[in-house]
C-alpha positions in Angstrom: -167.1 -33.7 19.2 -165.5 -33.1 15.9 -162.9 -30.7 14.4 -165.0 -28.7 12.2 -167.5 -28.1 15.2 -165.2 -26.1 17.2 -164.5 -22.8 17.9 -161.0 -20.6 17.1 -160.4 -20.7 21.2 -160.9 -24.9 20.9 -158.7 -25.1 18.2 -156.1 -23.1 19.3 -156.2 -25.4 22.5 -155.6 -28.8 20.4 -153.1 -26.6 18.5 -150.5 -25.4 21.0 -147.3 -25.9 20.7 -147.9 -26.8 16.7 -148.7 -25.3 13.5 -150.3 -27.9 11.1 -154.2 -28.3 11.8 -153.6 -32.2 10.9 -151.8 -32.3 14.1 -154.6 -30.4 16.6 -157.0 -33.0 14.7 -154.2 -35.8 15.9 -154.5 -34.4 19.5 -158.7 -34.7 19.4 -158.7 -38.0 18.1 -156.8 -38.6 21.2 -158.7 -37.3 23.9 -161.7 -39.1 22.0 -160.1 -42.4 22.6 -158.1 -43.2 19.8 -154.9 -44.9 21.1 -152.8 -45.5 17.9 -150.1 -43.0 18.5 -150.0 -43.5 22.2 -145.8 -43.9 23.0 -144.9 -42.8 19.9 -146.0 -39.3 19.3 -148.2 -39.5 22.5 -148.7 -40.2 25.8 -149.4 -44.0 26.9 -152.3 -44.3 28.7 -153.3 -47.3 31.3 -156.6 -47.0 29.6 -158.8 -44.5 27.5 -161.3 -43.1 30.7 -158.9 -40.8 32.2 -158.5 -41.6 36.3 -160.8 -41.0 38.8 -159.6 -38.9 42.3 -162.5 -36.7 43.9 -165.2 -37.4 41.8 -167.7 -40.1 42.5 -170.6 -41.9 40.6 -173.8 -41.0 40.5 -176.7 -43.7 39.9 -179.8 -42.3 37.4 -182.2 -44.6 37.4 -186.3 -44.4 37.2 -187.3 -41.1 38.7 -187.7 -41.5 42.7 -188.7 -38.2 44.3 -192.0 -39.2 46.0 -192.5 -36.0 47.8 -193.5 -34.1 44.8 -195.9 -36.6 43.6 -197.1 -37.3 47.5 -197.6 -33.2 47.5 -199.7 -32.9 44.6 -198.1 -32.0 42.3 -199.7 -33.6 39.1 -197.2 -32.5 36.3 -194.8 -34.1 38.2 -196.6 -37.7 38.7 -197.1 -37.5 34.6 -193.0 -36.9 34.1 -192.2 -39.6 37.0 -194.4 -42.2 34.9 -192.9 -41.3 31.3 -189.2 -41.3 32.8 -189.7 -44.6 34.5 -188.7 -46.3 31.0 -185.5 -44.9 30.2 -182.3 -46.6 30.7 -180.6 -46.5 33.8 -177.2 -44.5 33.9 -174.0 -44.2 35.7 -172.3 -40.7 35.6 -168.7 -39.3 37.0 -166.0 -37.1 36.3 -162.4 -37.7 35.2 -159.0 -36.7 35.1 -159.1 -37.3 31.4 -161.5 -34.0 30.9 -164.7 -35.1 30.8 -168.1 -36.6 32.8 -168.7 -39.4 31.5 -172.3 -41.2 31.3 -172.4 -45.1 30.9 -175.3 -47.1 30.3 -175.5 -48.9 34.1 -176.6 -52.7 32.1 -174.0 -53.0 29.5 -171.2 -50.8 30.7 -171.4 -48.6 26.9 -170.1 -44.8 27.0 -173.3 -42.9 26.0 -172.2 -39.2 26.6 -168.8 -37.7 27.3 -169.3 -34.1 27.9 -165.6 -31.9 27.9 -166.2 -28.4 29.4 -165.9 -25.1 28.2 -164.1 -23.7 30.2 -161.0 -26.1 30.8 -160.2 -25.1 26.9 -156.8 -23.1 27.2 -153.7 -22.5 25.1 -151.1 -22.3 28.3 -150.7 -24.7 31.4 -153.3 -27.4 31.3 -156.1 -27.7 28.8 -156.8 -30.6 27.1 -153.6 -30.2 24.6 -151.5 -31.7 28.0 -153.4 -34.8 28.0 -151.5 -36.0 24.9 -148.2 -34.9 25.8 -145.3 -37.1 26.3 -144.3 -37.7 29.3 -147.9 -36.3 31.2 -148.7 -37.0 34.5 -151.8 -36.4 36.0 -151.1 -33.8 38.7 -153.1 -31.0 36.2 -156.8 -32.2 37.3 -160.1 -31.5 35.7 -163.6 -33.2 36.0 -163.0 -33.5 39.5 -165.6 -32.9 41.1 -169.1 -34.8 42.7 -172.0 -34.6 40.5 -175.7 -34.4 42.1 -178.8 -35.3 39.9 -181.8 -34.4 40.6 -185.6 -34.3 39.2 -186.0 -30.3 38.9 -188.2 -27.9 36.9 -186.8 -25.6 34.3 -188.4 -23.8 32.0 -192.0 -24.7 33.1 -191.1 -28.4 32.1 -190.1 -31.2 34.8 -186.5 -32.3 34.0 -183.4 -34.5 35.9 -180.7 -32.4 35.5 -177.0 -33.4 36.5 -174.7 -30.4 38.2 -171.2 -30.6 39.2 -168.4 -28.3 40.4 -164.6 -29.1 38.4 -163.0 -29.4 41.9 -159.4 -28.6 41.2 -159.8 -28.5 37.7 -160.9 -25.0 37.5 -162.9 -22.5 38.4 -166.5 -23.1 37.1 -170.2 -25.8 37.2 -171.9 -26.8 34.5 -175.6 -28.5 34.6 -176.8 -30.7 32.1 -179.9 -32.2 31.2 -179.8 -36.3 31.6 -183.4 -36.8 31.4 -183.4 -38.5 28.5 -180.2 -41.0 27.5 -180.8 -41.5 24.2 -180.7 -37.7 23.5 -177.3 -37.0 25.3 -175.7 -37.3 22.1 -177.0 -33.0 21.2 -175.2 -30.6 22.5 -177.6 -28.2 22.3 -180.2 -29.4 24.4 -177.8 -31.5 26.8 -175.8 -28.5 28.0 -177.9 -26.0 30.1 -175.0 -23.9 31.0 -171.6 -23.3 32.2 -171.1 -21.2 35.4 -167.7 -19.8 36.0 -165.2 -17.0 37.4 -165.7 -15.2 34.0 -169.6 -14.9 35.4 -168.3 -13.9 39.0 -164.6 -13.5 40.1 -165.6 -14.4 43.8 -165.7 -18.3 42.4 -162.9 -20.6 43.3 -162.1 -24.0 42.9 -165.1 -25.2 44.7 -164.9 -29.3 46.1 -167.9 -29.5 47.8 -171.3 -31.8 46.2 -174.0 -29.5 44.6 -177.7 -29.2 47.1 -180.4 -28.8 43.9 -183.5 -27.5 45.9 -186.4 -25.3 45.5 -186.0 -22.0 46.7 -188.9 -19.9 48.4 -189.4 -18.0 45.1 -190.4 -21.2 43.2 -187.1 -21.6 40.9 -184.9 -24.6 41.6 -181.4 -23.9 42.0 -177.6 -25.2 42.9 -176.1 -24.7 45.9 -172.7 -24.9 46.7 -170.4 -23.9 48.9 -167.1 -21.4 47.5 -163.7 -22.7 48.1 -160.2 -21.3 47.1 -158.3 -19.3 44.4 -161.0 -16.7 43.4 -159.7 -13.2 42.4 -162.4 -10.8 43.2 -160.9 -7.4 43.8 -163.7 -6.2 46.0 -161.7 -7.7 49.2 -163.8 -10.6 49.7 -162.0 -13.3 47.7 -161.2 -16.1 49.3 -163.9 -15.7 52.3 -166.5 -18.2 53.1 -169.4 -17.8 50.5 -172.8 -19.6 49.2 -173.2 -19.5 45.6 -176.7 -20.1 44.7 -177.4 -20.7 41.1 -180.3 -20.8 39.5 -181.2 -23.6 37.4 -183.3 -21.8 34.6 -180.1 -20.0 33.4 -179.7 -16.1 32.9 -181.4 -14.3 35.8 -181.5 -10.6 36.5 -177.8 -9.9 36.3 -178.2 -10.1 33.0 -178.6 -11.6 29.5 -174.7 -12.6 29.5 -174.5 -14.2 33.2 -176.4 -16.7 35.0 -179.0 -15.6 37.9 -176.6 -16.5 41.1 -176.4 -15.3 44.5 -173.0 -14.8 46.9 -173.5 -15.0 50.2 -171.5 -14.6 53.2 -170.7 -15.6 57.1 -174.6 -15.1 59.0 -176.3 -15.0 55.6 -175.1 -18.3 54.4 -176.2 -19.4 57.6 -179.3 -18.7 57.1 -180.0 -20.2 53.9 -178.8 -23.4 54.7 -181.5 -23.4 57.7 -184.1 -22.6 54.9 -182.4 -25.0 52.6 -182.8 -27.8 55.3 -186.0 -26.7 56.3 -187.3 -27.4 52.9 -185.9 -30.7 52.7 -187.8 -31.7 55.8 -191.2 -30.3 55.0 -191.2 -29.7 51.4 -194.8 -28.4 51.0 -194.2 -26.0 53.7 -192.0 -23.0 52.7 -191.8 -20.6 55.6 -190.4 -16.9 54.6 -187.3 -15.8 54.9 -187.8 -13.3 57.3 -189.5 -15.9 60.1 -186.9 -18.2 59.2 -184.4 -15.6 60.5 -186.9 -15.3 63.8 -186.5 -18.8 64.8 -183.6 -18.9 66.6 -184.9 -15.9 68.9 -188.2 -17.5 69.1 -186.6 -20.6 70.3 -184.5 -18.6 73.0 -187.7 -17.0 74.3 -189.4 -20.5 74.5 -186.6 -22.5 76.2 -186.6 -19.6 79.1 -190.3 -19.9 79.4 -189.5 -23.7 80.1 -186.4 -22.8 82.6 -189.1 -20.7 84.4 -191.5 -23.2 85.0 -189.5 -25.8 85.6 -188.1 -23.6 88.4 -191.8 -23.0 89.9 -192.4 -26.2 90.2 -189.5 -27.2 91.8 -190.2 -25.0 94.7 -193.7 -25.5 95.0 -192.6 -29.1 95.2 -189.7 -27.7 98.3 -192.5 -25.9 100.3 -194.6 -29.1 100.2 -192.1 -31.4 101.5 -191.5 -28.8 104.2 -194.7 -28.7 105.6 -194.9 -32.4 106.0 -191.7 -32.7 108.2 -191.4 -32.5 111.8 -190.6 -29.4 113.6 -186.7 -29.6 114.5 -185.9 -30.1 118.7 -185.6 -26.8 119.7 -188.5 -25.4 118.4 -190.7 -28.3 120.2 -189.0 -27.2 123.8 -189.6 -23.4 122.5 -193.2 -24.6 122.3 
């Protein structure tokens, strides 16, 4: 990240609260690592990384999804055997605003990515990281990354998403296939999903599902949490956003392809989610999907049924092979 790389909306971040540009500069150098004006013009930090709360690492080794390559799928097989070389990485998130990647052998920061849309001139931002006296109650990375092998764009890729937690609003996915090429922001950074896309987004906490959908496109899913501002009157219900991977869908050139779902609906895309997971060549249609539950009503009845014949043919036997009763002998 360098100064004369950002845009106005950056800068202005770095410069709030102050006037000279030498001074923003000051403030980037900072959040970069540089700890020469820590306690006298800035904060002190324990240590450069930023803490860790809610986020966890994630391990990104040699490719290991044998169910693609077990199903045929030969594109796959060829990716799996060119990505079994790279370097094996460690990636979280931290309070200091950024995921960070480290090489998993030698420890070395390879990619510290700071996301778009924690930039503000207000409360927060990355501007408070350097003030005097800062505490870390403002989060920002703070949420669980998933990685998995996915394709985009026709090409077989591992991609990385993550939610911020309580550090805002918004996911991002990036492309780790590669460590040595982390270092270009362009081809790293897929996109940015936030409340600016869709105002039913809140601070979500829960750990992106990356799956393949019925349709064939791969996309995150992950479960809505608190503080969205849609004013259609379902902010702050319980929703499913599902966003696709391959970046702007059908809602337009400006937005990503995502879908919200609610209550009975969300339901039943986690059953096809889990379905898929369990028997990933076969991908039933939605619409039997949504039969199963009745289908496994009519068959559990059918059981109770027989079970119940058999149970008195087995009655009527035993009564034929007892003894009459007393009375009905003396009857006799």
């Amino acid at each position: 990240m360098e100064w004369d790389r950002l845009g106005d909306n950056e800068k202005y971040d770095f410069l709030s609260g102050r006037s000279e540009e030498s001074q923003g500069q000051a403030r980037l150098k900072f959040l970069l690592g540089d700890r020469s004006k820590e306690g006298s013009e800035f904060h002190q930090r324990s240590s450069a990384l930023g803490p860790i709360a809610r986020s966890a690492p994630v391990y990104v080794g040699k490719p290991n999804q044998t169910w693609l390559a077990s199903a045929g799928v030969s594109a796959y097989a060829a990716f799996k055997k060119k990505a079994a070389k790279r370097d094996a990485m460690v990636y979280v998130g931290s309070n200091g605003g950024a995921l960070h990647g480290f090489d998993a052998v030698t420890g070395e920061e390879r990619l510290a990515y700071y996301p778009g849309v924690l930039y503000r001139t207000g409360h927060g931002g990355y501007h408070n990281l350097a003030l005097e006296g800062f505490t870390h109650k403002t989060k920002y990375v703070d949420g669980v990354p998933s990685v998995s092998d996915v394709k985009v764009g026709g090409k077989w890729k591992t991609v990385l998403v993550s939610s911020l937690g309580g550090g805002g609003r918004g996911l991002f996915a990036l492309d780790v296939t590669d460590p040595s090429e982390l270092n270009d922001a362009n081809t790293t950074v897929l996109w940015e999903f936030t409340h600016e896309d869709d105002p039913h987004l809140g601070y979500t906490h829960s750990k992106p599902i990356l799956t393949q959908m019925n349709n064939g496109k791969w996309a995150a899913i992950i479960g809505n949490g608190q503080g969205a501002d849609a004013a259609d009157g379902t902010a702050g219900q319980a929703q499913l956003f599902i966003v696709y991977l391959d970046g702007p869908g059908e809602m337009g050139s400006g937005t990503l392809g995502a879908i919200t779902c609610v209550s009975a609906r969300a339901r039943v895309l986690s059953i096809q989610h889990y379905w898929q997971l369990r028997m990933p060549p076969l991908l039933l249609p939605l619409p039997l999907m949504m039969l199963l539950p009745l289908l496994l009503s009519v068959l559990l009845l059918m059981l109770l049924i027989l079970l119940s014949v058999l149970l008195l043919i087995l009655l009527l036997q035993l009564l034929l092979l007892l003894p009459l009763p007393l009375p009905l002998l003396l009857m006799q």
